[in-house]
C-alpha positions as CSV (number, residue, x, y, z in Angstrom):
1,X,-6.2,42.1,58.2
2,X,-7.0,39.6,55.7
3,X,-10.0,40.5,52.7
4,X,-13.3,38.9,53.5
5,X,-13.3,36.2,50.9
6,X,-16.9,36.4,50.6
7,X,-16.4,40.8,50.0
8,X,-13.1,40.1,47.4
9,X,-15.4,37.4,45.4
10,X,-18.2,40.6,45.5
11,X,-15.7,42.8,44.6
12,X,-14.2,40.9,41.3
13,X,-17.8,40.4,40.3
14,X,-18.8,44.3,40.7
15,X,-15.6,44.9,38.4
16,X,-16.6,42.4,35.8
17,X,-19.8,43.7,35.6
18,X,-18.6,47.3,34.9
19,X,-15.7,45.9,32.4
20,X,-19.4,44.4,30.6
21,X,-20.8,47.9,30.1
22,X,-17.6,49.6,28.5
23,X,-16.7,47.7,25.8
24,X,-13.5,50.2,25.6
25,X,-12.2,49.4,28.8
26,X,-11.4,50.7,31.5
27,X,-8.1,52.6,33.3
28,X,-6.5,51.3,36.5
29,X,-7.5,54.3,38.2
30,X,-11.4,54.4,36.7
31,X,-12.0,50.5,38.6
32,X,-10.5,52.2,41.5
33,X,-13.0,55.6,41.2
34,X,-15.8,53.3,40.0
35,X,-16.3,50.4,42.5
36,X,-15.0,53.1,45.3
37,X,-11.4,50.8,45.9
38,X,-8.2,51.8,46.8
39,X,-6.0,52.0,44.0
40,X,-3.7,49.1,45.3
41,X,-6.9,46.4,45.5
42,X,-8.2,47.7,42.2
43,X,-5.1,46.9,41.0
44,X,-4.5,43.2,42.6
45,X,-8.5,42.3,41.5
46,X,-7.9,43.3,38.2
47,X,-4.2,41.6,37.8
48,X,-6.2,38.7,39.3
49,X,-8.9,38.3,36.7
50,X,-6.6,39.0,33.9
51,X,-4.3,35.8,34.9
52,X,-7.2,33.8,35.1
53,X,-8.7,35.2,31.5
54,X,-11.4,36.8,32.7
55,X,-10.1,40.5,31.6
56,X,-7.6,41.2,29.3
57,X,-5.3,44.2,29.7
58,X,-4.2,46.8,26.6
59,X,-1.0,47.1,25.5
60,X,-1.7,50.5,24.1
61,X,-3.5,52.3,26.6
62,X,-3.1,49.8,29.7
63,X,-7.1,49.7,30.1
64,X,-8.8,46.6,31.2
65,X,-11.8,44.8,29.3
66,X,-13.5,41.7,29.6
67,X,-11.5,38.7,28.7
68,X,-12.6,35.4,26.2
69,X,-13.0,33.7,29.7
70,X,-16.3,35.5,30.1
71,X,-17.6,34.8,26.4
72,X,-17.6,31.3,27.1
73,X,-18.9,31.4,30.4
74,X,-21.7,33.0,28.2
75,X,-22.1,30.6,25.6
76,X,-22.7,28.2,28.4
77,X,-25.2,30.3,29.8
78,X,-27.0,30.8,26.6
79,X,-28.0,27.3,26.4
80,X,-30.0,27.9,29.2
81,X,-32.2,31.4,28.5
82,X,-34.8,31.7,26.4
83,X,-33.3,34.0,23.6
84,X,-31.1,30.6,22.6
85,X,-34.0,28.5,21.8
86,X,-36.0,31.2,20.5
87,X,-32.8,31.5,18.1
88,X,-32.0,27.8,17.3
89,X,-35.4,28.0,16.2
90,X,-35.2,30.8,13.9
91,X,-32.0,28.9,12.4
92,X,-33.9,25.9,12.0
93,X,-36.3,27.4,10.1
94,X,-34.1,28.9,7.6
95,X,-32.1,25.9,7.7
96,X,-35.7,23.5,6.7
97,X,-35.9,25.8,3.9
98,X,-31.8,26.1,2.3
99,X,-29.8,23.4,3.8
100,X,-27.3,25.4,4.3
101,X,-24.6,25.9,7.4
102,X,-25.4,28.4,9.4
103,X,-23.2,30.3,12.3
104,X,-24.3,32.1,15.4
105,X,-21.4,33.8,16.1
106,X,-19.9,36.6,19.3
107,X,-17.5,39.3,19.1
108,X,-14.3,37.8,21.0
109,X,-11.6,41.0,21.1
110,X,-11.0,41.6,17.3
111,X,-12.3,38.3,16.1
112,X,-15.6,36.6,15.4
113,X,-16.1,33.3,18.1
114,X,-18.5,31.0,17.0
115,X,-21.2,29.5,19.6
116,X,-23.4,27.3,17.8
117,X,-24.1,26.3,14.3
118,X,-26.1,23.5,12.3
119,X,-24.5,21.8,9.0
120,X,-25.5,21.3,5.6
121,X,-26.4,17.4,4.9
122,X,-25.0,18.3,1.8
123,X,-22.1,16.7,0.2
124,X,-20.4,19.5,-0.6
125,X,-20.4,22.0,2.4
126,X,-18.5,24.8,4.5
127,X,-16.8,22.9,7.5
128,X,-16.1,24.8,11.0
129,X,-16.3,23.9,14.8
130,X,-18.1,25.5,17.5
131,X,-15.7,27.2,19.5
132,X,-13.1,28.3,16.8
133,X,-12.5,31.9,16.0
134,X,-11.8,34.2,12.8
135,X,-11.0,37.5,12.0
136,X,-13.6,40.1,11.9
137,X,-12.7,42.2,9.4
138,X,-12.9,39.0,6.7
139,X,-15.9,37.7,7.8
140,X,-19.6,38.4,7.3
141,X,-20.4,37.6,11.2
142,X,-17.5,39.8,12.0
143,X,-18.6,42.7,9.7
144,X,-22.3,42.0,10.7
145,X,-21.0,42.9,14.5
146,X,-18.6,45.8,13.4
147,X,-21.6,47.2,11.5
148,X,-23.1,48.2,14.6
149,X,-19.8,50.2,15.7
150,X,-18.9,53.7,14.9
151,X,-16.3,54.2,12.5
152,X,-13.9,55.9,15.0
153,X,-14.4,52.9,16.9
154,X,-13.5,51.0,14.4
155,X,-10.5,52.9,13.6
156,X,-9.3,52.8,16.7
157,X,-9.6,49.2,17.1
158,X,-7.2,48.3,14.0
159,X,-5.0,51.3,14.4
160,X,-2.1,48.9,16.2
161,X,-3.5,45.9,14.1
162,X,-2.4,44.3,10.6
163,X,-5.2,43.2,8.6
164,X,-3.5,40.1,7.3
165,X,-4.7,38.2,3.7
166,X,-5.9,35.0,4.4
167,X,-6.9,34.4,0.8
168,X,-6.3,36.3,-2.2
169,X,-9.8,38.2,-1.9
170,X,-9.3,39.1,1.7
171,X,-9.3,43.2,2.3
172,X,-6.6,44.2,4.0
173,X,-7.3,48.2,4.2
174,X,-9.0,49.9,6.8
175,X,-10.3,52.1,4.2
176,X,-11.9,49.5,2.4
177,X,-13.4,48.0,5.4
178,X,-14.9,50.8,6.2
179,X,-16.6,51.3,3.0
180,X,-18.2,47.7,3.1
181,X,-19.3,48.6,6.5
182,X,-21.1,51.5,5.1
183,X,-22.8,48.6,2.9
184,X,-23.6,46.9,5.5
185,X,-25.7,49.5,7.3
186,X,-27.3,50.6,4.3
187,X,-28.8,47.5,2.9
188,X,-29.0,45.5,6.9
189,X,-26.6,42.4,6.0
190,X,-22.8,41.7,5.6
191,X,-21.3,39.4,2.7
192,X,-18.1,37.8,2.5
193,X,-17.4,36.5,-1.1
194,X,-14.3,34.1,-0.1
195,X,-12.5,36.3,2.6
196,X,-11.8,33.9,5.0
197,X,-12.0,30.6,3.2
198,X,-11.7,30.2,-0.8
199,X,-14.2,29.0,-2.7
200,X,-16.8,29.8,0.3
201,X,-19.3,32.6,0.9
202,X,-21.5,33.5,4.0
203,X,-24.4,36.5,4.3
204,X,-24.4,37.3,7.6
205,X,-26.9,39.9,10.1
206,X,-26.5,41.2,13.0
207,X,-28.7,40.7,16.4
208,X,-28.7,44.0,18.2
209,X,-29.6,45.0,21.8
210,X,-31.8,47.9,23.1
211,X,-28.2,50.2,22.5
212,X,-28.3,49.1,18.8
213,X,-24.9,47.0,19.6
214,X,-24.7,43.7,18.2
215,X,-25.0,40.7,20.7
216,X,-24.9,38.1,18.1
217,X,-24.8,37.9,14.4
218,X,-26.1,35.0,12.2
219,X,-25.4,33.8,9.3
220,X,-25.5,31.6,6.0
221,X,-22.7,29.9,4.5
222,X,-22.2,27.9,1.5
223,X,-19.7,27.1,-1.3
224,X,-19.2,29.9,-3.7
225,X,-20.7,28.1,-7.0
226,X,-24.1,27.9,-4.8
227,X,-24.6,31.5,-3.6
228,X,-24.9,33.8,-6.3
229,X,-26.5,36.8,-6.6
230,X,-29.7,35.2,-6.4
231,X,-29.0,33.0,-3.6
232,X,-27.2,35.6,-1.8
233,X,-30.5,37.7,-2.1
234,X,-32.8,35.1,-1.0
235,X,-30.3,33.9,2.1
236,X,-30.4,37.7,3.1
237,X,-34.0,38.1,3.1
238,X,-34.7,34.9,5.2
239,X,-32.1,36.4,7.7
240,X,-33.7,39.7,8.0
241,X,-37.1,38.0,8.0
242,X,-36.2,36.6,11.8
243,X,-34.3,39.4,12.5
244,X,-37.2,42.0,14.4
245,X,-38.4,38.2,16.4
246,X,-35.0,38.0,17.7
247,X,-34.3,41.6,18.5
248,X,-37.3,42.4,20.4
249,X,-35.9,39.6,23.1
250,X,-33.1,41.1,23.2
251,X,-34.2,44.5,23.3
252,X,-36.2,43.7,26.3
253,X,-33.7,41.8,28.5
């Protein structure tokens, strides 16, 4: 007999859901055990929703996560709750006060997606679109998020994965990432001094939930001859002056 559509839409739902609370993934056979399915419809729901982009399946270890389907059926959403506004707001303060670009950026797999962003009416300025992606492990957003990640986890998630240049002050060693990462918990903000674009350089925090996991990281980016050490300090401290506003929403939803 033919699936209730109504029960296989539930049933796709209840399994994105649980994909959302391991951000690990999930094996074929932990769905199954999970949502209380046969293994055989586990199997077709989860095929299903990684063909359409909605999950995305290991290569390694075969387990299923959410795919970048879901984060931009969330930056949609965003628009719509209150954390968004209460976070353009909080970037248009800093942005009254530096006139610089500023990024709100998501984890999306192994890179940094950006959601939203205001420009510099400056004449010289960083330039990015909403809705492209970089690397992680170059960029301050990206280092802001991994901050909030154990090291294992970091480990394992650039054990099968080449940390390519893409300028000449790019790190390319684990090892090394690692190390800033320890920076970054220590002092509460990531920089990226020309990583992933020359001649450009971003301080970025990260915007945790009630689990201490970064949701969202912001940032500030400018062109390398205007953030110096100075700059770079007084960027950071407007960042972590919004920071606790922000996080208490998010702690609480």
């Amino acid at each position: 007999m033919a699936e209730i559509p109504n029960r296989t839409l539930q049933r796709g739902l209840d399994m994105l859901e649980l994909l959302g609370k391991h951000a690990e993934g999930l094996a074929l056979c932990e769905l199954a055990q999970a949502l209380r399915l046969p293994r055989s419809t586990a199997f077709n729901l989860a095929q299903t929703l990684t063909r359409l982009g909605y999950a995305t399946q290991r290569e390694d270890t075969g387990k299923y996560r959410l795919g970048l389907k879901m984060f931009e059926i969330g930056a949609g959403a965003m628009h719509q709750v209150d954390v968004m506004e209460l976070i353009r707001g909080c970037m248009a303060e800093i942005h009254h006060k530096i006139n610089e670009t500023m990024h709100l950026g998501v984890r999306a797999e192994r890179d940094t997606l950006y959601i939203d962003k205001l420009d510099s009416t400056q004449s010289i300025r960083m330039t990015s679109y909403v809705g492209s992606r970089a690397p992680m492990y170059c960029t301050a957003l990206g280092k802001a998020i991994l901050s909030t990640m154990d090291d294992d986890e970091v480990r394992r998630l650039y054990a099968d994965t080449p940390m390519t240049a893409l300028t000449p002050h790019s790190i390319t060693s684990l090892d090394r990432l690692l190390e800033q990462l320890a920076e970054v918990r220590s002092r509460g903000y990531a920089v990226e001094r020309e990583e992933s674009n020359e001649n450009v350089c971003c301080v970025a925090i990260p915007l945790r939930n009630r689990e201490g996991r970064a949701v969202y990281a912001l940032s500030v980016s400018a062109p390398s001859f205007r953030m110096g050490e100075e700059a770079i300090a007084h960027c950071a401290d407007l960042l972590l002056g919004i920071q606790p506003r922000i996080e208490q929403v998010l702690k609480n939803a």
